[in-house]
Each structure stands twice: as structure tokens, then as C-alpha cells.
N, C-alpha and C positions, 0 to 999 in steps of 0.2 A: 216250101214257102220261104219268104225271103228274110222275115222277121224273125223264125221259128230258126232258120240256119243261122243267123248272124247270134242269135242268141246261144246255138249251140259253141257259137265262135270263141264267145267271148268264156263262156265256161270252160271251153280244153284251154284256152290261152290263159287261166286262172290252173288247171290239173297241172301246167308244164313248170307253174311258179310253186307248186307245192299244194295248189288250194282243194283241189278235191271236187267230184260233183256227184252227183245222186243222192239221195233222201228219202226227209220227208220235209161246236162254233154258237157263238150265244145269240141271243133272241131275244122276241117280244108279246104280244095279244093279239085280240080281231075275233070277227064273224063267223058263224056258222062254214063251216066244212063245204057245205050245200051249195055257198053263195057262185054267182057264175063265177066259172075261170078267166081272170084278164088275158086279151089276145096278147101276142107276144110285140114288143116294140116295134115300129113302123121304121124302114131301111132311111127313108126320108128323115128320120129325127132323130135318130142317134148313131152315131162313127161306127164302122163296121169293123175300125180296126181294133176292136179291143176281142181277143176271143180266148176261151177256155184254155184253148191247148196253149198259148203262152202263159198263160196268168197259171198253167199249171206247171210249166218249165220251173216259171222264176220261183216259185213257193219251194216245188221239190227240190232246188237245189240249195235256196238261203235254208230249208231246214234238213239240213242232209248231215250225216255225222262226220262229214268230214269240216264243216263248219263249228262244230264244235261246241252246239248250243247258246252262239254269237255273244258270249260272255263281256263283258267291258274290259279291257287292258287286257286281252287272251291273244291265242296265235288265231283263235275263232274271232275276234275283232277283226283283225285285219284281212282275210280272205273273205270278210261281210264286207266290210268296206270298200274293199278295193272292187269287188262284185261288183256292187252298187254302182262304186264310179266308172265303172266299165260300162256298166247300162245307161246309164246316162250319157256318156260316150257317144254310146252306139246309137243312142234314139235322136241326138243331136243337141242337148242341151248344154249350154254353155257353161263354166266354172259357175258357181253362184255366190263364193264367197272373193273378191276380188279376181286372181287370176288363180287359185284355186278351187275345188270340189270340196276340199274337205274345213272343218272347222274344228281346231283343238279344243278340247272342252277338259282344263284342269280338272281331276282327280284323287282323293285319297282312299285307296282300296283297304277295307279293314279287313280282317277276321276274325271272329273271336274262337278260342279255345272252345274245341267240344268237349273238352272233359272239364269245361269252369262247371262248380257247381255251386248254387246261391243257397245259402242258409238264413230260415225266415225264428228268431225264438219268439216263444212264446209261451211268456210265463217258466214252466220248468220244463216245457215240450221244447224239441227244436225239428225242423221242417227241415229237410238237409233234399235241394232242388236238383233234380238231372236234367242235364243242355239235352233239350229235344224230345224228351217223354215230357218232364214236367213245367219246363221250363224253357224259353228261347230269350240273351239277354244280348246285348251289343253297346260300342260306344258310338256316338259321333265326333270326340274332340280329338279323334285322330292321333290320340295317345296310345300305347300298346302296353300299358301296364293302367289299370284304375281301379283304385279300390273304393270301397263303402264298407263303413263301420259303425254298427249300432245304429242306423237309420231308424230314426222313428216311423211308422208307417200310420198313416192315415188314408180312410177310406173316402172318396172324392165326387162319389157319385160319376157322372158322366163326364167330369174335366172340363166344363163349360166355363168359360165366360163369355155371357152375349148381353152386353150393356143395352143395347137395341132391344132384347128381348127380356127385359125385366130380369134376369138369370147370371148367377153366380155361385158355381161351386167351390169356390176357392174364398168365397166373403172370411174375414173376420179373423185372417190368420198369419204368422209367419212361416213360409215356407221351405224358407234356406236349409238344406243340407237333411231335409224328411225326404220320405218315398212315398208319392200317391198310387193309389190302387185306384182303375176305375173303369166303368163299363163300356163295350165298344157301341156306337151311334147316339142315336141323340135321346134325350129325356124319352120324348111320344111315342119312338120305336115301342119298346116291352110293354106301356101301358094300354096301348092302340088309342091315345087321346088324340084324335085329329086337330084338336085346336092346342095342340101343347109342340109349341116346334112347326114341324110341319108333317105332323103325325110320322108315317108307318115311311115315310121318302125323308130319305138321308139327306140332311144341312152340308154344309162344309163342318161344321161341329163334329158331325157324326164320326167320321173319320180319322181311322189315329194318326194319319200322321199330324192335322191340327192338334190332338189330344197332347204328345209330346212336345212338339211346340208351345203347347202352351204351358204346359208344366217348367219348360225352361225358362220361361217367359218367367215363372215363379218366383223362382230360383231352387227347384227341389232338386236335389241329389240323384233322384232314381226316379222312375214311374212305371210301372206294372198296370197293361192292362190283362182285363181277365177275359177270354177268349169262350164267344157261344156262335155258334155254328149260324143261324137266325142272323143274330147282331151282324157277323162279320160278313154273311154272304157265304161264308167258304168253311170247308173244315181245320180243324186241326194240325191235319199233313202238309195242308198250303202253308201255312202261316211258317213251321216247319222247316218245309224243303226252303222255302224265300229268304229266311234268315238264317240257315247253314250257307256256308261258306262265303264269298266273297261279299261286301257290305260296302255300297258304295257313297262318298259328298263332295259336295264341289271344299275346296279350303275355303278356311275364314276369310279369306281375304275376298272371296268374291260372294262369301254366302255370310255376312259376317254377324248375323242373328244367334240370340242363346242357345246354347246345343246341352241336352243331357250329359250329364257322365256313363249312368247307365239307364237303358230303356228296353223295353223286352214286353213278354206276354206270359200268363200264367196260364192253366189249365181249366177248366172249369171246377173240374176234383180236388185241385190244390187249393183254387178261391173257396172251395165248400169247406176244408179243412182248415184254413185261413179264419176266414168267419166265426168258424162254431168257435174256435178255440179263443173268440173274442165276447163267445155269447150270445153273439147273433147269427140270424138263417141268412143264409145267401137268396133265397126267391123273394125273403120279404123286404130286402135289400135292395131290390132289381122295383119293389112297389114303393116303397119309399123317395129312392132315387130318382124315378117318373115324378115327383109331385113337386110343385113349387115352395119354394121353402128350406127344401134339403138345405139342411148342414154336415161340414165334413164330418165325419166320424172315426175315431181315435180307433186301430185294430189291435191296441195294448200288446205287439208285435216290431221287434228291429230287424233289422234285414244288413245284413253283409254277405259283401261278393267281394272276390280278388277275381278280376278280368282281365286277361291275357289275349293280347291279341294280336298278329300278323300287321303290320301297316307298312303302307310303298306307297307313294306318291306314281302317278301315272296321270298319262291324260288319254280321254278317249275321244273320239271323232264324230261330230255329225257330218252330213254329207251332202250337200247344197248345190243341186242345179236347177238353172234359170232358164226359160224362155221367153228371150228380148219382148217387148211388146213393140206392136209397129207403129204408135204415134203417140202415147203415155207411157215410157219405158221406166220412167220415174213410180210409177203408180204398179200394184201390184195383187195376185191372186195367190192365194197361197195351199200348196195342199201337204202335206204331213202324213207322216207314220212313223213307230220306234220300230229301229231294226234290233237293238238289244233282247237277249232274253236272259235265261240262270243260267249260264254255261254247260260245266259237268262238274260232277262232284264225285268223292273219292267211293269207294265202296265194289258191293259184288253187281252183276246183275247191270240191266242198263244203266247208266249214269251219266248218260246225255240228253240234257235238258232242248229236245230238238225245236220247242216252239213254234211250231208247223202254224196254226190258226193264227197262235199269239206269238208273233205275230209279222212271222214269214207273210201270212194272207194280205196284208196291209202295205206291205213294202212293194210286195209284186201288183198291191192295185194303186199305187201313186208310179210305177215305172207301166203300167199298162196308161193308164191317162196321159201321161208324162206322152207315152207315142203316138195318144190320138190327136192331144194339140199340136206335136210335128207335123202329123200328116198329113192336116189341114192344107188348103193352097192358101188360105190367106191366115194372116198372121194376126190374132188378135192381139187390140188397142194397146191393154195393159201388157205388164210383163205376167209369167206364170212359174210362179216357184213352186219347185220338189223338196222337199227339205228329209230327211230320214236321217232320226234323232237317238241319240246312246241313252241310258240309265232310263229309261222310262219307268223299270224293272226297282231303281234303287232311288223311288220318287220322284219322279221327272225331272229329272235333276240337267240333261240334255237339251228339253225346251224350254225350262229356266234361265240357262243360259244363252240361247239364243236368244229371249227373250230381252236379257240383259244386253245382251251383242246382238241386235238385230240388222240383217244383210239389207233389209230395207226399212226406212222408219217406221215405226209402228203404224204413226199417222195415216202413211202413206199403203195400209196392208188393208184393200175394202175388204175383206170377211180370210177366214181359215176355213177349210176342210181336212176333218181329223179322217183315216181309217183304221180303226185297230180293229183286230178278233174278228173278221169278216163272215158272216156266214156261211157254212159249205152245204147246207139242208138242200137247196133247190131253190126254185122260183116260190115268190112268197107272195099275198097278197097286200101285204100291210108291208111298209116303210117303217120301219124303226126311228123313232130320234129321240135320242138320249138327251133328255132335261128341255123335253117338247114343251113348247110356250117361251122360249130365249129370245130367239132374235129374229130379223126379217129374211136371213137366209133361208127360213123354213117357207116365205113367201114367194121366194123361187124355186125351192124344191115341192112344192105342195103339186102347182098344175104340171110337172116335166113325169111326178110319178102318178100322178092322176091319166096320161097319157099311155102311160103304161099297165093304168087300170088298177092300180094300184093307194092305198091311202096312207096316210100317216099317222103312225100311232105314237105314244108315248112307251118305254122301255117298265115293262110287267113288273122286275124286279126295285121298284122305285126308293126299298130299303137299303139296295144297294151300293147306292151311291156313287154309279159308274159315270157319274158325271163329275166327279172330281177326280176321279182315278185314270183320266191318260191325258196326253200331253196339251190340248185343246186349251185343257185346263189354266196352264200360265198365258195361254192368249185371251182367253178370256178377262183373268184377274187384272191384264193389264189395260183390259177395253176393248182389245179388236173382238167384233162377233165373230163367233166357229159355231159350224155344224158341226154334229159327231151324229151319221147316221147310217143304217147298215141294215138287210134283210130279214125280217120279220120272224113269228112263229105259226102265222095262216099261213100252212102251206099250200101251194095249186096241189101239190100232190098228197092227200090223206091230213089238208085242213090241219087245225090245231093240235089234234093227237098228237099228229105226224112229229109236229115242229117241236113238241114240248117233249118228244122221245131223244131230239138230235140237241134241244139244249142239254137237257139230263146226260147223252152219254157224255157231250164235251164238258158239262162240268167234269165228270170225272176224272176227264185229262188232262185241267185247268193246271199248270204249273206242277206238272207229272212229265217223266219222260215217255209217256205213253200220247203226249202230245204230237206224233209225227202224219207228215204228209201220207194220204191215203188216195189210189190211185181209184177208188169208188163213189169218191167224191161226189156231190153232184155240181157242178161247178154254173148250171145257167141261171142261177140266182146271182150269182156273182159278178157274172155279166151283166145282168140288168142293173146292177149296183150300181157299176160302174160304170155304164154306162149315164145313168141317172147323174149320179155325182159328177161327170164330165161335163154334161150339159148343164147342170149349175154354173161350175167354173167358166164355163164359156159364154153363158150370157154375161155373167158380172165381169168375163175378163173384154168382153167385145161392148161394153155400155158405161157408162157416168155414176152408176150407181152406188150409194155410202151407203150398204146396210148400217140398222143399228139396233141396238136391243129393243126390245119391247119396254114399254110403260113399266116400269115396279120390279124389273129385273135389276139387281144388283149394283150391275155392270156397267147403266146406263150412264151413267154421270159421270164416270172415265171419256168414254168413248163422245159423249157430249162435249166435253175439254176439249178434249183432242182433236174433233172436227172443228173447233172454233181456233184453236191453234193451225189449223192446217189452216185455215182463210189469209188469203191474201190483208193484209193491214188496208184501213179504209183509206183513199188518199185524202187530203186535207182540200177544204174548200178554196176555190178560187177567189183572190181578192177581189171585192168590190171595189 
């Protein structure tokens, strides 16, 4: 096959440079097991070039150990990179960033010392922290020595401020040169009040990286959050493996917001130890801190750390190709994925972070669509960007900048298509979409998966808050609407069980080197995906159409700006 060999092409003309090939998924809700089986997509309504067996080439090889767990600023950056631009290449897409593919994205690589250890006194006890059992601590000011001395430590509740939302955990205090402590997601999480936040579905509050931010915002010296498995989504290990070794930000100069000195995570057992030694329970903390009112609370506790840390300046690369549009080349579709993952890290035993689902899956399905709009004979209206973005991994720090540097005006971008963490279960009955009720994109993806027999549901996990965590995300805050949606957990084959077995194992692989390509895949869910999501992009790239957020979203009033900035100025009336 001719796509299957050129693709082999381009991989030994990567082996001969040095690059290497061979190698190596979450979910959602829905109906009864029972319900009928959707028939499979009709030849007439969806591209037939999109098929398994490539979309299973390009995964097995961006996650293959010779890539090197696509680290940022690594030798595994650049044979991901230059991969990429070879496939693009090859499928026919043009440079996207002027007359090149690639886009510099300035970098400051940290690391902190694994043998830093934080010591919290208290009273005549002292609490002496280990990097990685007890403790994970880092900087962003891109200094390689910081210390903290005698911090005062105050307990913070959730770290909120939402002036919109009557809530303030920071009321009443000065901040400067203390260490807040405080719990991950938002107030309504732990108490399950649906009318407090937005209960049990994670805000942009809920999230640490807002939590830090806004501590800096403070002005505190330190912030420690304290880490529960629930809250976070994730265990322990995650948090862990993510903040060993390499620590990625854009400089001040492009990112030039308050940044921590130190910021980290605590244990649960060390928060419990924390607490008592202050006189209070840690669960009745977690009751408290849900109720409106909360005040900070003093943990009669100082905290010093000496942090030591690796810093280099580096820039890594996004990777931007375009196809021209035939009669609105100014006007544009956009579709996205992060090639970044955790590299490798030092140790016994596997230590390549091969991110096969996360998120190999997602790059291989923006260069699979990427070849079904080439293959097209007619060329649609708008233009159609690939974009595949660095640091996703170290805060979307990648599509932030593109964001800031966008290839086409924002204005000018009618909707994003995100794909991260693709499902590998099989065919599903349910559509996934993450932060379902956003924007009008869902009113084009509604009847393309409807046709496929398929519905759309909202993402199961809603405490999660995977709607702030991949790249969609900065297209969002800046107004343009993005889809982020992806194969369900009603499986066709063995219904919900099925599906809620294959999220369960891949959580376990979640940011594990045990995340690698697996050749048992079942890969025709993924097909249907993508095929679905191409049909998206092709109606809105072949039509006039401004999506825009829905009523009471957010977002709306950006992107409302923005299309009244896009309107041509009214001409002046004719003299009478």
C-alpha cells in the first residue's frame, strides 16, 4: 500500500540519521450493554483513507524507545520532531509557520535535586521531608539555588479566589514570604454540595496549576498542596514520576506573570502529621474548608527548604503544517495534539517514559486526518492547520505560546480540534466530549456521530477536570471554540463493563513506562474517531461558518469581541 510504504520511507530515512523505529486509553458513560449495535460508517460519508494499520505505524513508532519518551530539549525531541515533519512532508502539507515547519518555543529546563529535603518545625517536633516519598518540591524562577527560611505556614483551604463566586481564601491577610498549604480541586468536590462551585466537576479553581498561580499572585514564598488520590484524579506515583526530573517554563520575558520560589505537593500522611501537630484533624479540615466562610488557618508550623537545581536554557519546537485553503486561505481550521511526553529518567528497570496513548495516539490521529484532507480532489475553502505542540506535559506551555504567536489570527481560527489520549478499547457507542455543553462545534459533531449510530456524552470523570488539562485549553481562554472529544466507555463489544475495564487498566499506565504501544490494540474505535473528527473539520473548513460558545460559557464574550473585530468597519454614509 502506498501510504503504508512511504510511511515506512520516511522512518528508515529517520534510522539512517540516527532516529530509530519500533515501539510502542481513557473514557466515558451510556446505555445499557443490550442497547443495539451501531452499524459501522457508511463508505459514502467518511474518507476511507484514514485506516488502522497506519494510524498504528505512526503511534508504534513516535512511542518506540528509540525516541526516547519525546522528552523537551532531549535527543528524543528531535527524532519526534523531525518525524513529524517528515510526515507532513509526506502527506503534502505545506511549512505552517512561514517557510518553515517548525516553531521555536523559548524554554528554561529545571531540575530539582532529588536528595533536597524540606524540613516543616513544629513547635519542638521537626518533620525532616524526602524528594519523592514525602514530598515533591520545585522552582519556576529559573534560579538554581532557593532557599526558604522559617516560612510561616498557613492552612488555605482550597486557594481560591473567585470574586464572581462570593469566595475568598486568601481574605484578610498578608501573604508575602508565608507558605500556604491547601487542598487539590475546588470547595464542592469533598463536600458533594452541588450548589457550592460546581459540585463534584472540577472549575479551572480546582486545579493546581490555577492554585500556584494564584498563590504567586499573593505574594507567598512557598505553597504546598496536599495530594488525595479522589481530588487529584490520580495517585501518588503520578504526581511523583511528573515532577522528577526535567521541570519545564516558558522565561519571564514571554510568560512574565508571579511565579513561586518553591511549590510542590505533600503526602496525605505528612498533611495528617502536619495538622495534628497543629491540633487539628486533617478530614475535619477537608469539612470545614467546603463551607463558605472558611478562614485561613495558622498551622503554628515554619517550613525551610535549600533547593538545588539543574537550569539550562533550551528551546523546544512545535511543528506546524498547513493545507492552503482554495478560496479563504486567510480563514482557518485547526486541529492539534502534544507530541511531548516525560522522557526517561535515571534508575533500574524500565525508564522510558514511552507515552504510547499519551500521547503518540493523538499525533498519529492529526497526521491521519492531515492525509485524508490531501487526498481529497477538491480542496477545501478555508486553509487546514496540523499543529503538534512541546510541553503539554510541563503545562501547556507549547500552546500557550502558540497562542501568544499564532500562525494565523486568532480571529481568523473558526473552531480547534484537540486529540489527546485517544481511546484504544474498540468501537464505542457514546462520543465523548470533554466539558460537553461549550460550544457550537458540538452541533456539528452531534448528527456526523449520530450517523455513525453513535451519541454524545459528557466525560464520567467530571471531577477530573480534563478540561483544563490539554492544550484546547489556551484556545479556549483566548475565545476561539475547541472541541476535545474522543471514544467512549459503551463499548459495541461487552457495553460498559467492557469500557470501564480498559479505562481502569490505562489508568494504571497513566504517566508509567508501562504506557507503551501494544500490538492488541483494538484500533476501529479509533477509526471511527477519526473519522468523525475529520468530518467536522471538513464541513467547517468547506462552509462560512463562526462557531461560538454557547450562552453562559465563559468564553463567550472573548470570542464575541473578536468576531466584532473581525467585521469589516461600517463604510460612512453617502452625502446628501
Amino acid at each position: 500500500m502506498y501510504r503504508k510504504s512511504m510511511i515506512g520511507v520516511a522512518v528508515g530515512a529517520l534510522l539512517l540519521a540516527g532516529c530509530g523505529k519500533q515501539a510502542e486509553a481513557p473514557t466515558a458513560t451510556a446505555p445499557d450493554a443490550s442497547a443495539t449495535v451501531p452499524a459501522p460508517a457508511s463508505d459514502h460519508a467518511f474518507d476511507p483513507a484514514i485506516t488502522a494499520a497506519d494510524f498504528a505505524e505512526l503511534t508504534r513508532t513516535l512511542a518506540s524507545d528509540e525516541f526516547e519518551g519525546r522528552g523537551p530539549g532531549s535527543v528524543g525531541e528531535e527524532r519526534t520532531v523531525e518525524y513529524i515533519r517528515a510526515q507532513m512532508q509526506r502527506i503534502g502539507l505545506q511549512p505552517g509557520n512561514g517557510d518553515s515547519y517548525f516553531q521555536e518555543v523559548p524554554m528554561v529546563e529545571t531540575t530539582a535535586d532529588a536528595a533536597t529535603r524540606l524540613s516543616i518545625k513544629t513547635g519542638d517536633q521537626t518533620l525532616d521531608l524526602a524528594f519523592g516519598s514525602d514530598m515533591v518540591v520545585g522552582t519556576r524562577t529559573g534560579e538554581p539555588r532557593v532557599s526558604v527560611r522559617d516560612s510561616e505556614m498557613v492552612f488555605v483551604g482550597y486557594g481560591v479566589d473567585a470574586p464572581e463566586r462570593g469566595w475568598n481564601d486568601y481574605a484578610g491577610q498578608d501573604w508575602t514570604g508565608k507558605t500556604v498549604v491547601m487542598f487539590v480541586n475546588d470547595p464542592g468536590f469533598h463536600s458533594n454540595d452541588e450548589k457550592l462551585f460546581d459540585g463534584r466537576k472540577m472549575t479551572y479553581y480546582g486545579r493546581w496549576t490555577y492554585k500556584f498561580e494564584e498563590a504567586a499572585r499573593k505574594g507567598a514564598a512557598a505553597a504546598l498542596i496536599v495530594h488525595d488520590t479522589p481530588g487529584a484524579s490520580y495517585g501518588w506515583e503520578v504526581v511523583r514520576n511528573s515532577w522528577s526530573g526535567p521541570q519545564y517554563d516558558l522565561p519571564t520575558s514571554d510568560d512574565p506573570d508571579p511565579r513561586l520560589p518553591v511549590q510542590g505537593w505533600i503526602t496525605a500522611d505528612v498533611a495528617r502529621k502536619l495538622f495534628a501537630s497543629a491540633g487539628l484533624d486533617l478530614d475535619e479540615a477537608y469539612r470545614k474548608a467546603g463551607k463558605p466562610g472558611f478562614k485561613p488557618v495558622p498551622l503554628k508550623a515554619t517550613l525551610s527548604v535549600d533547593l538545588n537545581s539543574t537550569t539550562t536554557r533550551k528551546t523546544s519546537r512545535n511543528v506546524v503544517g498547513v493545507l492552503p485553503g482554495a478560496s479563504r486561505a486567510d480563514e482557518a481550521v485547526l486541529y492539534m495534539a502534544h507530541w511531548d511526553h516525560l522522557g526517561k529518567h535515571e534508575g533500574e528497570g524500565d525508564t522510558i517514559y514511552n507515552g504510547a496513548v499519551d500521547n503518540a495516539t493523538g499525533v498519529a490521529g492529526i497526521l491521519e486526518i492531515a492525509e485524508a484532507f490531501a487526498s481529497q480532489e477538491q480542496r477545501p475553502e478555508r486553509s487546514v492547520v496540523f499543529l503538534a505542540v512541546t510541553l503539554e506535559e510541563s503545562g501547556l506551555l507549547g500552546s500557550r505560546y502558540y497562542v501568544a504567536h499564532p500562525t494565523f489570527p486568532l480571529e481568523k481560527i473558526a473552531g480547534v480540534i484537540n486529540l489527546d489520549a485517544m481511546s484504544v478499547a474498540g468501537r464505542s457507542r457514546d462520543f465523548v466530549v470533554t466539558g460537553i455543553g461549550s460550544s457550537e462545534l458540538e452541533d456539528i459533531l452531534k448528527p456526523i456521530a449520530a450517523m455513525q449510530g453513535r451519541r454524545l456524552e459528557g466525560e464520567a470523570s467530571v471531577q477530573s477536570g480534563f478540561y483544563f488539562r490539554s492544550d484546547h485549553f489556551n484556545f479556549a481562554k483566548a475565545g476561539v471554540p475547541a472541541l476535545y472529544a474522543k471514544g467512549g466507555n459503551d463499548l459495541v463489544e461487552g457495553g460498559k463493563a467492557a469500557g470501564k475495564a480498559a479505562s481502569e487498566a490505562y489508568a494504571g499506565n497513566y504517566h508509567q513506562p508501562s504506557d507503551e504501544f501494544d500490538p492488541s490494540w483494538n484500533l476501529d474505535g479509533v477509526v471511527e474517531d477519526l473519522e468523525a473528527l475529520h468530518a467536522v473539520g471538513r464541513e467547517l473548513a468547506g462552509g462560512d461558518r463562526w462557531p461560538n460558545w454557547y450562552e453562559g460559557n465563559p468564553f463567550k464574550a472573548t470570542r464575541d469581541r473578536m468576531m466584532q473585530a473581525r467585521q469589516p468597519a461600517t463604510a460612512p454614509a453617502a452625502a446628501q
